[in-house]
N, C-alpha and C positions, 0 to 999 in steps of 0.2 A: 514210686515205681516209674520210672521212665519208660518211651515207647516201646525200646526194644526189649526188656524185660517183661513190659505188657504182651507184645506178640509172642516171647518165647513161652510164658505162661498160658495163654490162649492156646497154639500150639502143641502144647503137651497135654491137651486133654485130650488124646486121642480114641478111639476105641480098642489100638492098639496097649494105651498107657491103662486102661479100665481091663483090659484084661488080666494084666500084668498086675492090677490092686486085688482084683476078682480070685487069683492063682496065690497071691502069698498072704490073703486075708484063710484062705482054703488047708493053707501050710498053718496056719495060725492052729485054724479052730475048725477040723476037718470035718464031714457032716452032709449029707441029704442037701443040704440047704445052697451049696454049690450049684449042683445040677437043677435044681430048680429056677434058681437065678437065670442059669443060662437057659431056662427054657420060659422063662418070662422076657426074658430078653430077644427069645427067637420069635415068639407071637408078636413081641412090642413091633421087630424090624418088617416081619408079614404087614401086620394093618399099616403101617406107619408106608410102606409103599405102598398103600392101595390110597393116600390119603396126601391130597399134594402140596395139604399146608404144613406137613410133619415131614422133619428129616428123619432118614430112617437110620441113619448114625447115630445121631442122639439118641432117637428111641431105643435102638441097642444098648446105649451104654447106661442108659438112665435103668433099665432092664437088670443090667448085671451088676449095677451098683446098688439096686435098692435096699439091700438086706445087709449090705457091708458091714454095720455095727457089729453082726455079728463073730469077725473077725475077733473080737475080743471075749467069746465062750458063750456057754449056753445059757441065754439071757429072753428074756421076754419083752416087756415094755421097753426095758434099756437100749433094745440093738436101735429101738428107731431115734432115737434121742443121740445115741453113741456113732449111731452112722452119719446122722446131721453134722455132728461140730468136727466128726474125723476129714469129711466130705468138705468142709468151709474152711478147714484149718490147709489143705492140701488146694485150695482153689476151685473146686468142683461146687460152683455155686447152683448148677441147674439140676445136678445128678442129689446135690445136698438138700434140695427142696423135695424131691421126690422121694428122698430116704427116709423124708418125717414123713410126706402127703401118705404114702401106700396104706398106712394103715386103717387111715381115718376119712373113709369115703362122704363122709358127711361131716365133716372139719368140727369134730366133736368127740372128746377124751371116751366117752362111753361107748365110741364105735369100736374099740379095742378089744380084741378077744387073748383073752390069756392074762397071765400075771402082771399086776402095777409093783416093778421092783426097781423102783426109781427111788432116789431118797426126794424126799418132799421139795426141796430146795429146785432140783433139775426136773423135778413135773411139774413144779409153777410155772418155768422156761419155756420147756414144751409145749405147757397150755398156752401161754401166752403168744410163743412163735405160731403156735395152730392158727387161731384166732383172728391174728393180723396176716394172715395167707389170704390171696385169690390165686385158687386155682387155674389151672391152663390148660391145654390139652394132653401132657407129658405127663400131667399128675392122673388126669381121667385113664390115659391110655395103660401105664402102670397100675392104677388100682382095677381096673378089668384082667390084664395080662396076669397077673397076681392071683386073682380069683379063677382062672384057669390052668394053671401052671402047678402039677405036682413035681417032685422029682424022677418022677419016670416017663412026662409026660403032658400032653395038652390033654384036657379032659373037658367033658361037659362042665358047666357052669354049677348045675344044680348040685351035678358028681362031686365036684370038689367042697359045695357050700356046706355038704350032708357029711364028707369026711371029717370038715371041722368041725362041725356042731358034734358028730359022734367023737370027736377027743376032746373038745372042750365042754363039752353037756350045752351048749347053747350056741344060737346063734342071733344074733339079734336080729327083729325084721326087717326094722328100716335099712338096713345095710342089706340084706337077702335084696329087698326091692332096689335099691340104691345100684347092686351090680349088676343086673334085670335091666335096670334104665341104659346103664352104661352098656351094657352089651347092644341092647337096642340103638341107641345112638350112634355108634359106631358101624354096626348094620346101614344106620341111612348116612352116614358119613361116604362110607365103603361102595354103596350101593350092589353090596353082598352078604349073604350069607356070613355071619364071621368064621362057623364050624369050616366053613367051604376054603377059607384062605389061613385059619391057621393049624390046621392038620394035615 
């Protein structure tokens, strides 16, 4: 790749071009799951300007991009594996990292709530791409944003954590605590309230 194909490529990752993936993944495989995106996306660009080592572009787009795999139907474990290699194959390498981190606040396959419908083959991958991850703040900020973000809305923490345990029958601890911690951190990140700036 030569420079200018490097800049024209950099360049089109815009928030404008993430909408635009965000709208015809939507056309795809219609669904709740839209609106929620974009409202993980709107708490990401809230903290993300309260916070002045995060762009608050990126945190947008990384926001509306997390869930992308599911542009390809109603899938479980799949979307975040389907949203990574769709995400890396189109050049979205920072929004691709996020599309696997969201689910796994403790970089560990068992933080996953819902179905393993991956063939065995692309969940070795998965583990493997987990594994060799360090997180950064984009991954932190999405898996908080994520654990607030229904489609109708920003909600309490606890609100959302007790909707999913009541449709999945569980919830796992360490991950209840895990987005507790995140919330708190971000509180002393922010030096606010997080309810206060993203509602």
């Amino acid at each position: 790749m030569n420079e200018k194909q490097r800049t024209t490529s950099t360049e089109s990752h815009t928030l404008t071009a993430a909408k635009v993936l965000l709208f015809e993944a939507g056309k795809q495989n219609p669904g709740p799951w839209i609106r929620h995106s974009e409202f993980v996306a709107e708490a990401a660009g809230k903290i993300a300007s309260q916070c002045p080592d995060l762009d608050v572009e990126q945190a947008v787009i990384c926001g509306l991009l997390h869930d992308i795999g599911r542009r390809y139907g109603v899938t479980y474990l799949a979307h975040v594996y389907d949203g990574y290699r769709y995400l890396m194959e189109l050049g979205w390498e920072r929004a691709a990292r996020v599309a696997l981190s969201h689910s796994f606040n403790l970089r560990q396959m068992e933080d996953y709530i819902g179905k393993f419908d991956l063939e065995d083959e692309d969940q070795k991958v998965l583990e493997e791409l987990l594994g060799n991850m360090e997180y950064d703040e984009y991954d932190y900020l999405i898996q908080l944003c994520d654990a607030i973000a229904t489609a109708e809305g920003i909600v309490p923490l606890n609100e959302r954590m007790n909707d999913v345990k009541s449709r999945y029958g569980y919830y796992p601890q360490e991950k209840w605590d895990r987005n507790i911690a995140l919330k708190e951190y971000f509180e002393k990140k922010m030096g606010k309230p997080l309810y206060e700036v993203v509602m």
